[in-house]
TIMI-2910 file (N, C-alpha, C, CB; in pm, 1 decimal, decimal comma, always signed):
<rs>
+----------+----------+----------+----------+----------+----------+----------+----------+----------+----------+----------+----------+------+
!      n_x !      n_y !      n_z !     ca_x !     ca_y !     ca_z !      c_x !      c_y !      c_z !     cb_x !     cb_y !     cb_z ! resn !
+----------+----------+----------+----------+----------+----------+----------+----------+----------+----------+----------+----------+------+
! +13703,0 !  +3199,3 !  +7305,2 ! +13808,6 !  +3297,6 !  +7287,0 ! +13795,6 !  +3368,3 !  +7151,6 ! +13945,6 !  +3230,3 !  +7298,8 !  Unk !
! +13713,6 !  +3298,6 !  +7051,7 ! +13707,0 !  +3347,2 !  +6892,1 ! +13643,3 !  +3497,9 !  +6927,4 ! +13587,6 !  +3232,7 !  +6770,2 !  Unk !
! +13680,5 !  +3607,6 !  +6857,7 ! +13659,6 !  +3733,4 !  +6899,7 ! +13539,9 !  +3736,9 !  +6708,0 ! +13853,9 !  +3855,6 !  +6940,0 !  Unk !
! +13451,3 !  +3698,2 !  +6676,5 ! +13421,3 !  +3664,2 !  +6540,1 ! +13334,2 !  +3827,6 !  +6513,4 ! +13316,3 !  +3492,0 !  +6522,9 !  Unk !
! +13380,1 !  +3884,7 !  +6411,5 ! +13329,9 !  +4035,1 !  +6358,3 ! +13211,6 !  +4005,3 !  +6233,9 ! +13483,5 !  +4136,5 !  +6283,0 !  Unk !
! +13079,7 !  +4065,4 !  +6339,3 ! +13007,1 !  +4068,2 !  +6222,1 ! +13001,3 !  +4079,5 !  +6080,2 ! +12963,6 !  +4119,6 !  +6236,9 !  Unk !
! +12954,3 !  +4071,0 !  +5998,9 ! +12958,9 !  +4120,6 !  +5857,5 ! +12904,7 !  +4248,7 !  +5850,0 ! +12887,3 !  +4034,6 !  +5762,2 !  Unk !
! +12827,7 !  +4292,6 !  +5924,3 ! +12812,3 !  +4496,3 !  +5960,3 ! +12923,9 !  +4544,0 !  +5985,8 ! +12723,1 !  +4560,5 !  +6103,8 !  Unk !
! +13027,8 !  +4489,1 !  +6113,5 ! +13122,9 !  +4567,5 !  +6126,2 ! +13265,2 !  +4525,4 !  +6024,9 ! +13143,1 !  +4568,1 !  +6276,4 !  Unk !
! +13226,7 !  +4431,4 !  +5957,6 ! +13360,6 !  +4419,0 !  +5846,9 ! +13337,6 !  +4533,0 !  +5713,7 ! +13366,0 !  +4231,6 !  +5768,7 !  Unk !
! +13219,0 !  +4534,1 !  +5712,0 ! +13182,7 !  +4636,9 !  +5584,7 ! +13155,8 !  +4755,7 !  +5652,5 ! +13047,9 !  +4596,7 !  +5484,6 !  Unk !
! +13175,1 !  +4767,7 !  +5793,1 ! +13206,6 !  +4912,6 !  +5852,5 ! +13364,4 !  +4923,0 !  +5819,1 ! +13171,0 !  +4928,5 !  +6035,7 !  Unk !
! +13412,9 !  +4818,3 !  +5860,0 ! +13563,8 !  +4866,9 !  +5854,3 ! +13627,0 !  +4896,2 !  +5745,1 ! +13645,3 !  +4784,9 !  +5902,2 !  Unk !
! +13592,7 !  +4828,2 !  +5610,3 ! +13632,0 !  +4871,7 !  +5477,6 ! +13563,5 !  +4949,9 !  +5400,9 ! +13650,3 !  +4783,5 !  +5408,5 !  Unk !
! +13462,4 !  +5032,7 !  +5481,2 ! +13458,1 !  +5175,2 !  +5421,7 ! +13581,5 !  +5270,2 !  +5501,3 ! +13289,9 !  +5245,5 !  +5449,8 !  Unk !
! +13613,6 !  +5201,0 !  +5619,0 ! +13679,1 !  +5313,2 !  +5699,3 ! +13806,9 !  +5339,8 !  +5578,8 ! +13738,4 !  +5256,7 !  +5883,4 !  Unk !
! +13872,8 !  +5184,9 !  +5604,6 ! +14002,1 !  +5201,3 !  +5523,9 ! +13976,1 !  +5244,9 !  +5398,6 ! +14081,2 !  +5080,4 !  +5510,5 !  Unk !
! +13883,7 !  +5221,8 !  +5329,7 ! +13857,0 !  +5333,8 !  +5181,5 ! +13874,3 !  +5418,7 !  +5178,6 ! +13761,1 !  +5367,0 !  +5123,5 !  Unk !
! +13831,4 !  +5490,7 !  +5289,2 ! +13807,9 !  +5661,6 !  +5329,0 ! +13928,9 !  +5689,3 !  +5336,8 ! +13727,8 !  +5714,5 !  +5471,8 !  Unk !
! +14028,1 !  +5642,7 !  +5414,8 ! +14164,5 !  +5667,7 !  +5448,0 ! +14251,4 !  +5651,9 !  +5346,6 ! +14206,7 !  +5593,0 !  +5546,8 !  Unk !
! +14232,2 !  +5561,2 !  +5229,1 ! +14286,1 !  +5524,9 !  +5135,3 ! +14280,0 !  +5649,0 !  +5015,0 ! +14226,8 !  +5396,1 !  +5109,3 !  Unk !
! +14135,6 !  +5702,0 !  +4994,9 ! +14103,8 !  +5791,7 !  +4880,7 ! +14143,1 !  +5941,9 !  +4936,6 ! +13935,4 !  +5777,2 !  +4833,8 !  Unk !
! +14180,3 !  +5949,4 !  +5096,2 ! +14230,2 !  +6086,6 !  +5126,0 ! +14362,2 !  +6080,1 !  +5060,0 ! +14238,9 !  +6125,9 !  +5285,9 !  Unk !
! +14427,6 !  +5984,6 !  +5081,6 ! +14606,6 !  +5969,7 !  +5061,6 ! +14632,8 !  +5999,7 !  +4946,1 ! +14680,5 !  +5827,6 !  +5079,1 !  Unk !
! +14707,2 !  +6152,1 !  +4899,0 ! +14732,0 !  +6157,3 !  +4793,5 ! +14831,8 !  +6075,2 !  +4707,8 ! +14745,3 !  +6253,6 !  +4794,8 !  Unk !
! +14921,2 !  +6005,8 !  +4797,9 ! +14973,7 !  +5929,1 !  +4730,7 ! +14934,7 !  +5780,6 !  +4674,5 ! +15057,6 !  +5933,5 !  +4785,7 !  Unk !
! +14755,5 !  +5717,6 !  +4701,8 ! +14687,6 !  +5649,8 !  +4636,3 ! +14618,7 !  +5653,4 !  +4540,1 ! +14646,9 !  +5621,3 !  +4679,8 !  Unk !
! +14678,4 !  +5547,1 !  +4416,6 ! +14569,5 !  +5587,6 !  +4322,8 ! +14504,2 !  +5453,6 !  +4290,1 ! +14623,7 !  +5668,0 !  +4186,8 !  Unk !
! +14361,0 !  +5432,8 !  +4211,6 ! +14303,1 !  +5343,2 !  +4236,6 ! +14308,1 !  +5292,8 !  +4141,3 ! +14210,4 !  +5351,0 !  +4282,8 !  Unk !
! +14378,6 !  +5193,9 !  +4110,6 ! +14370,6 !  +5127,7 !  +3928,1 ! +14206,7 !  +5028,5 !  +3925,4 ! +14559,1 !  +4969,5 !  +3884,4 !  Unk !
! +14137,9 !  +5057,1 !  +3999,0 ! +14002,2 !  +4974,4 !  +4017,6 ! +13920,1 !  +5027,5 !  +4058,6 ! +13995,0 !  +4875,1 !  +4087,6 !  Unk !
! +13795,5 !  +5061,7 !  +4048,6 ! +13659,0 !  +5096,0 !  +4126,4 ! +13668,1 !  +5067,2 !  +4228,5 ! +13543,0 !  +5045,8 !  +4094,2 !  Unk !
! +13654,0 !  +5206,3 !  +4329,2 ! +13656,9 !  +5197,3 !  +4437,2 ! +13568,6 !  +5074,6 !  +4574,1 ! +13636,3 !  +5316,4 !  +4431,2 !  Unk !
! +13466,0 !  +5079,4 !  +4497,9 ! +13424,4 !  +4945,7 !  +4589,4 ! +13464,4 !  +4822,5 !  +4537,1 ! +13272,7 !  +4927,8 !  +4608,6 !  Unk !
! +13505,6 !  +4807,4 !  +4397,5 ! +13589,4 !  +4641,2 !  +4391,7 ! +13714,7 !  +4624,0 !  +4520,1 ! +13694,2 !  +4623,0 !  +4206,1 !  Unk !
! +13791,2 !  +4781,1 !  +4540,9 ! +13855,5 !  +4769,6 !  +4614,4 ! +13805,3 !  +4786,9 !  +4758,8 ! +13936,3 !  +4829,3 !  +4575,0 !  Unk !
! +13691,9 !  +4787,9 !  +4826,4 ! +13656,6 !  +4752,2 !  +4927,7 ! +13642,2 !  +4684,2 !  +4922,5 ! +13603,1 !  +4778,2 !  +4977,0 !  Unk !
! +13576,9 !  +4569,5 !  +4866,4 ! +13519,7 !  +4452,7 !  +4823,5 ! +13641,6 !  +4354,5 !  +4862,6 ! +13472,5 !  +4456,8 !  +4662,1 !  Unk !
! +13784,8 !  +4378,6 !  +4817,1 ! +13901,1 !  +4304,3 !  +4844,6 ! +13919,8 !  +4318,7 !  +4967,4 ! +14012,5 !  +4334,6 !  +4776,0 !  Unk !
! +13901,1 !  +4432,2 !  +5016,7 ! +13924,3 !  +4493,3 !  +5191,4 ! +13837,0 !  +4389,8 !  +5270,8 ! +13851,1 !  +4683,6 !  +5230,7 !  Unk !
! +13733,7 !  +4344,7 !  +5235,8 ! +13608,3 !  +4234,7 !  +5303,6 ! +13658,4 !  +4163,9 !  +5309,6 ! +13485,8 !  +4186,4 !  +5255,0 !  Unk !
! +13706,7 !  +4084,0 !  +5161,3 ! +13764,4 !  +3954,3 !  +5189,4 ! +13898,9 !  +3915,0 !  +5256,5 ! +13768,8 !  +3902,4 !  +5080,7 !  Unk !
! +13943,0 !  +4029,0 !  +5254,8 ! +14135,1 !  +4010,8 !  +5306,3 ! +14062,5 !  +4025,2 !  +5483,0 ! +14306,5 !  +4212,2 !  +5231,6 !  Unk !
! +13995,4 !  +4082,8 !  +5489,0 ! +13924,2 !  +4063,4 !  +5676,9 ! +13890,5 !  +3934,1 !  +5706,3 ! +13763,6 !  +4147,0 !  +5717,9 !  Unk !
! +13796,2 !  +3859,3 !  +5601,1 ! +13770,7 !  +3730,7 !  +5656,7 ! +13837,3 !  +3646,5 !  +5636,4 ! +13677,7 !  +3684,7 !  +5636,9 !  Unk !
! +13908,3 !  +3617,9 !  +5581,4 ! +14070,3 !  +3552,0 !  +5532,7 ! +14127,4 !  +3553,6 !  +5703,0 ! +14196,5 !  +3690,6 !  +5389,6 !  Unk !
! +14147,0 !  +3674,1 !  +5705,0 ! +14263,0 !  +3718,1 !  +5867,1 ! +14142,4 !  +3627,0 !  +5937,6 ! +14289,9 !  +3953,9 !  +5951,5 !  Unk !
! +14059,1 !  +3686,7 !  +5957,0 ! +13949,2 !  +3607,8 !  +6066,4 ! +13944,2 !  +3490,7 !  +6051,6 ! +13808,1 !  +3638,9 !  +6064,0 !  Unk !
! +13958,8 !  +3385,7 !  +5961,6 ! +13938,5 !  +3259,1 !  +5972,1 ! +14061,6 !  +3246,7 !  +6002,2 ! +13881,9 !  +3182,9 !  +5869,5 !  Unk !
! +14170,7 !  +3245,6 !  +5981,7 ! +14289,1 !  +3235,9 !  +6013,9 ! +14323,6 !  +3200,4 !  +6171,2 ! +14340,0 !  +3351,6 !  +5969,5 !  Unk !
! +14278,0 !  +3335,7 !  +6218,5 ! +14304,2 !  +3329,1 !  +6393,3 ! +14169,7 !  +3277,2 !  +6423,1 ! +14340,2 !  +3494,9 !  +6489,7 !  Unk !
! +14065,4 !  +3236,0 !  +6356,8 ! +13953,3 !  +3102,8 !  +6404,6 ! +14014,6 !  +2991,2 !  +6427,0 ! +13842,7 !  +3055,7 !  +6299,0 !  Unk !
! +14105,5 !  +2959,8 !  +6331,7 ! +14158,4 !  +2799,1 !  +6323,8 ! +14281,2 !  +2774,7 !  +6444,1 ! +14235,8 !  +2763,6 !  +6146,9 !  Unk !
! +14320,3 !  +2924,0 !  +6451,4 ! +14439,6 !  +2897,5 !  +6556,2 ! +14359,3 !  +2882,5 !  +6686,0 ! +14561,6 !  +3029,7 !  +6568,3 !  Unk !
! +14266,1 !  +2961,3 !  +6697,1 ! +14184,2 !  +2927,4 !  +6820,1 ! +14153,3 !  +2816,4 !  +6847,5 ! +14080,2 !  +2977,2 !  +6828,2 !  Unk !
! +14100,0 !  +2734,6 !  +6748,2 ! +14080,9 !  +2595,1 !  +6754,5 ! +14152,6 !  +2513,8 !  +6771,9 ! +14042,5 !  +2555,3 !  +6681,3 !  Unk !
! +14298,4 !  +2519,3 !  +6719,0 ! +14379,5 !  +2445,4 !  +6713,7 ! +14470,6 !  +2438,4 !  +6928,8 ! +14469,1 !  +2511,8 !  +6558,5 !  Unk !
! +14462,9 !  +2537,1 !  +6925,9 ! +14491,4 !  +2565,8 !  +7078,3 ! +14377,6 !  +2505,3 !  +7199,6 ! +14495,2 !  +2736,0 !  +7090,3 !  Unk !
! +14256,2 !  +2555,1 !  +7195,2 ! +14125,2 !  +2449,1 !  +7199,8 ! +14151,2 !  +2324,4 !  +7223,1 ! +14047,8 !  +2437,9 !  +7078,7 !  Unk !
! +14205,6 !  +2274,4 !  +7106,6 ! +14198,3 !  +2137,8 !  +7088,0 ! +14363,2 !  +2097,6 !  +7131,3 ! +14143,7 !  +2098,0 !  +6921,1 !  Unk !
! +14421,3 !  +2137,6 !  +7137,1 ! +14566,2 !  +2086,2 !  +7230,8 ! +14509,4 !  +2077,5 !  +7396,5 ! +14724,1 !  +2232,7 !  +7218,8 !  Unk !
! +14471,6 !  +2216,2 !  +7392,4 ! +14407,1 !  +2187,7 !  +7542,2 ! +14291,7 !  +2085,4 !  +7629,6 ! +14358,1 !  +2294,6 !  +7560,7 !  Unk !
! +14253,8 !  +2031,9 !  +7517,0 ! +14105,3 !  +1923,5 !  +7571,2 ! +14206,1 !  +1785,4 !  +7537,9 ! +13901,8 !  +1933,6 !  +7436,7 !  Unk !
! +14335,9 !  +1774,5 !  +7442,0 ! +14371,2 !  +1684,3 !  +7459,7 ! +14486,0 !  +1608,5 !  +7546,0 ! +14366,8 !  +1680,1 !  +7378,4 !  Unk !
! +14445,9 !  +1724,0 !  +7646,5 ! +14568,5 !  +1665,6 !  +7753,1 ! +14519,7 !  +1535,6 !  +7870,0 ! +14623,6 !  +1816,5 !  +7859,9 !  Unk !
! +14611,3 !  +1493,7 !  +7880,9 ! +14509,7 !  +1374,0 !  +7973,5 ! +14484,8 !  +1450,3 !  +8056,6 ! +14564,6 !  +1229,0 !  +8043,8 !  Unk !
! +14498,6 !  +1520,4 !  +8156,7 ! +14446,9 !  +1570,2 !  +8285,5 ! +14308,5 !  +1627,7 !  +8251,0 ! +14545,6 !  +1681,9 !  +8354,5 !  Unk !
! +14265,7 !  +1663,7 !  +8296,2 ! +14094,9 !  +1744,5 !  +8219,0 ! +14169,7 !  +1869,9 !  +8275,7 ! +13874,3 !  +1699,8 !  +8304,7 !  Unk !
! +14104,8 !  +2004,9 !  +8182,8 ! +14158,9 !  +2134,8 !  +8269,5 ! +14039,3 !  +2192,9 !  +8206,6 ! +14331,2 !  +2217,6 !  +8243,9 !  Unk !
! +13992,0 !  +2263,3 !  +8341,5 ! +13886,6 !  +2339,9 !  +8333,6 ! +13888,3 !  +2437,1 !  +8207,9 ! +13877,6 !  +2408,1 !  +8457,6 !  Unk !
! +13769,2 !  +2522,1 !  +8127,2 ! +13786,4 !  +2614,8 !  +8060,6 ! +13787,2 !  +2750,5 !  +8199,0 ! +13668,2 !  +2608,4 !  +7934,7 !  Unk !
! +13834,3 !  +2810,5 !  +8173,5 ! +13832,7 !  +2940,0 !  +8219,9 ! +13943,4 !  +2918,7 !  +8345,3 ! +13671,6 !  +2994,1 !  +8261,8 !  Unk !
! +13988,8 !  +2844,9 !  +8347,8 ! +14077,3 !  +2832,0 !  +8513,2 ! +14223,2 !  +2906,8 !  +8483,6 ! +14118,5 !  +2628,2 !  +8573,7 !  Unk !
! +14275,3 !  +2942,7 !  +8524,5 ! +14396,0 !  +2959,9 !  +8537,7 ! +14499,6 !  +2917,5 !  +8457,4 ! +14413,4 !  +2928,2 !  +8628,7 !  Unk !
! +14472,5 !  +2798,8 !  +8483,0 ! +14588,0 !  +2732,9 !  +8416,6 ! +14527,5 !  +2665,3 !  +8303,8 ! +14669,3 !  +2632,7 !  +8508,6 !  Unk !
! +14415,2 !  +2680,9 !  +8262,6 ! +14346,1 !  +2691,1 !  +8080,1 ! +14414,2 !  +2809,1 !  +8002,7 ! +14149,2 !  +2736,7 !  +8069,9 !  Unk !
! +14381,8 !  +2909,8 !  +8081,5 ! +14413,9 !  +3028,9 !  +8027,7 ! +14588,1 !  +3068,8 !  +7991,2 ! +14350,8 !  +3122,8 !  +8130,4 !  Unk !
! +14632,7 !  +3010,8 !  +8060,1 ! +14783,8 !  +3014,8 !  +8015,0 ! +14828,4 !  +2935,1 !  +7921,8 ! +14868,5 !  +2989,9 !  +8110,9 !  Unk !
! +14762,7 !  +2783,6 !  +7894,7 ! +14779,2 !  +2705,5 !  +7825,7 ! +14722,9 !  +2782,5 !  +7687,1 ! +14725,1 !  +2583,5 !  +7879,7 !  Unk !
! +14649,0 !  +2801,5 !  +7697,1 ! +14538,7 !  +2876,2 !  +7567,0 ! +14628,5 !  +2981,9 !  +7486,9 ! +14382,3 !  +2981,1 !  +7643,3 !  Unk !
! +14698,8 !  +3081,5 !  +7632,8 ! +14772,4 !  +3134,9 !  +7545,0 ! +14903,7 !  +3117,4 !  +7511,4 ! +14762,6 !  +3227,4 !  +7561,6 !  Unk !
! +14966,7 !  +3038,2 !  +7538,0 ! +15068,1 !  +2933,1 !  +7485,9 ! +15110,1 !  +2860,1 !  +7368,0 ! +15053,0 !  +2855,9 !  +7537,4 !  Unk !
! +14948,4 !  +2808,9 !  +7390,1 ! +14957,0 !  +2751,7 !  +7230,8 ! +14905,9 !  +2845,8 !  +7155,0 ! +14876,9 !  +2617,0 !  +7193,5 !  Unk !
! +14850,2 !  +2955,2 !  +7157,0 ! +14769,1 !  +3016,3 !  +7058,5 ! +14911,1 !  +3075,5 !  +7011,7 ! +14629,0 !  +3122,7 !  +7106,5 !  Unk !
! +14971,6 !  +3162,1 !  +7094,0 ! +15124,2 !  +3273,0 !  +7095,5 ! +15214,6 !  +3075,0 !  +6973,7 ! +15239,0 !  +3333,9 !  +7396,6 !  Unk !
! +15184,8 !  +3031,4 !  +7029,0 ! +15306,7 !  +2845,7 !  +6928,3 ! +15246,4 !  +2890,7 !  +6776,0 ! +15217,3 !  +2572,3 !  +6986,7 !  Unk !
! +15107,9 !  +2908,4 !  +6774,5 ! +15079,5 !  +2880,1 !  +6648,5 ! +15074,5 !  +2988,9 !  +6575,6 ! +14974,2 !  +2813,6 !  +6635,1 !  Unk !
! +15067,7 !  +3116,7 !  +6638,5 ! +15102,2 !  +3223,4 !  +6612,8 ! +15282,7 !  +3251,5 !  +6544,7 ! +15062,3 !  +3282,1 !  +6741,5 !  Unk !
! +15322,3 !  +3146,2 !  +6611,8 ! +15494,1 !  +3192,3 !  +6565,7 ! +15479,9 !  +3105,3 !  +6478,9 ! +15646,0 !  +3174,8 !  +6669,6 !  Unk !
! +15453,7 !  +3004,2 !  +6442,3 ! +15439,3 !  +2929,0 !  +6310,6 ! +15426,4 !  +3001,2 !  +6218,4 ! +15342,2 !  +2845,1 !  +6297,4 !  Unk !
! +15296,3 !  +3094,7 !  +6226,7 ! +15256,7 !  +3177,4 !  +6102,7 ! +15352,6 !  +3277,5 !  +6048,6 ! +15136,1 !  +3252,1 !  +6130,9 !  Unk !
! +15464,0 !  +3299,7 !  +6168,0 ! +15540,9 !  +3438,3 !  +6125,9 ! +15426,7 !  +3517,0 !  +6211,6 ! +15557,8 !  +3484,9 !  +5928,1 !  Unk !
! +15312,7 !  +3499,3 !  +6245,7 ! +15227,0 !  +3636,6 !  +6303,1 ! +15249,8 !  +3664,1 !  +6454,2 ! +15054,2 !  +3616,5 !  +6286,1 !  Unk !
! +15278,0 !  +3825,8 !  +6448,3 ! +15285,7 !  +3872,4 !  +6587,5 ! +15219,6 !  +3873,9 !  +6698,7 ! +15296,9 !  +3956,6 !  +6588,4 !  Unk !
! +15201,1 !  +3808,6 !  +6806,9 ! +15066,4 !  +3803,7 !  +6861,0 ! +15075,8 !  +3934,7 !  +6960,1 ! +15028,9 !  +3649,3 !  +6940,7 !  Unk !
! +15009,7 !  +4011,4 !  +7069,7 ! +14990,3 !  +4116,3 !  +7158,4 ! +15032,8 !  +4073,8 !  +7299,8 ! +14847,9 !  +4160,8 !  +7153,6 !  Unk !
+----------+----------+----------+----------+----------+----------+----------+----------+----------+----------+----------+----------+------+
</rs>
């Protein structure tokens, strides 16, 4: 279920938000612009490990049920997102 973003497309994405950032006249940059991409990288893989661990953590509720439940079945998939949406409200984070 881990959706994991290359390191090409994370340093695609924080040029994007740079770009968007240095149009906004109401941004100004108290830092060199790539230190502040540079923060944009790491605040991505931060989020990404984040919803790694929740993945796991849901994963692992699900393999520890006594019944065995298939991956991909039906009723994995609801469980999966059950607990993922549990650990998601823990965080305060909104899930989709």
């Amino acid at each position: 279920m881990s959706n994991r973003l290359s390191r090409e497309k994370i340093n695609y994405l924080s040029r994007q938000v740079l770009a968007v950032l240095e149009k906004d006249d109401q941004v100004d940059f108290l830092d060199d612009p790539n230190e502040v991409r540079l923060i944009i990288v790491k605040s991505v893989e931060e989020e990404m490990r984040l919803y790694e661990a929740i993945d796991k953590k849901a994963i692992d509720k699900i393999q520890s049920q006594k019944k065995p439940i298939e991956e991909g079945s039906r009723e994995w998939e609801i469980l999966y997102r059950k607990y993922y949406n549990d650990e998601l409200a823990k965080l305060g984070k909104l899930s989709d």
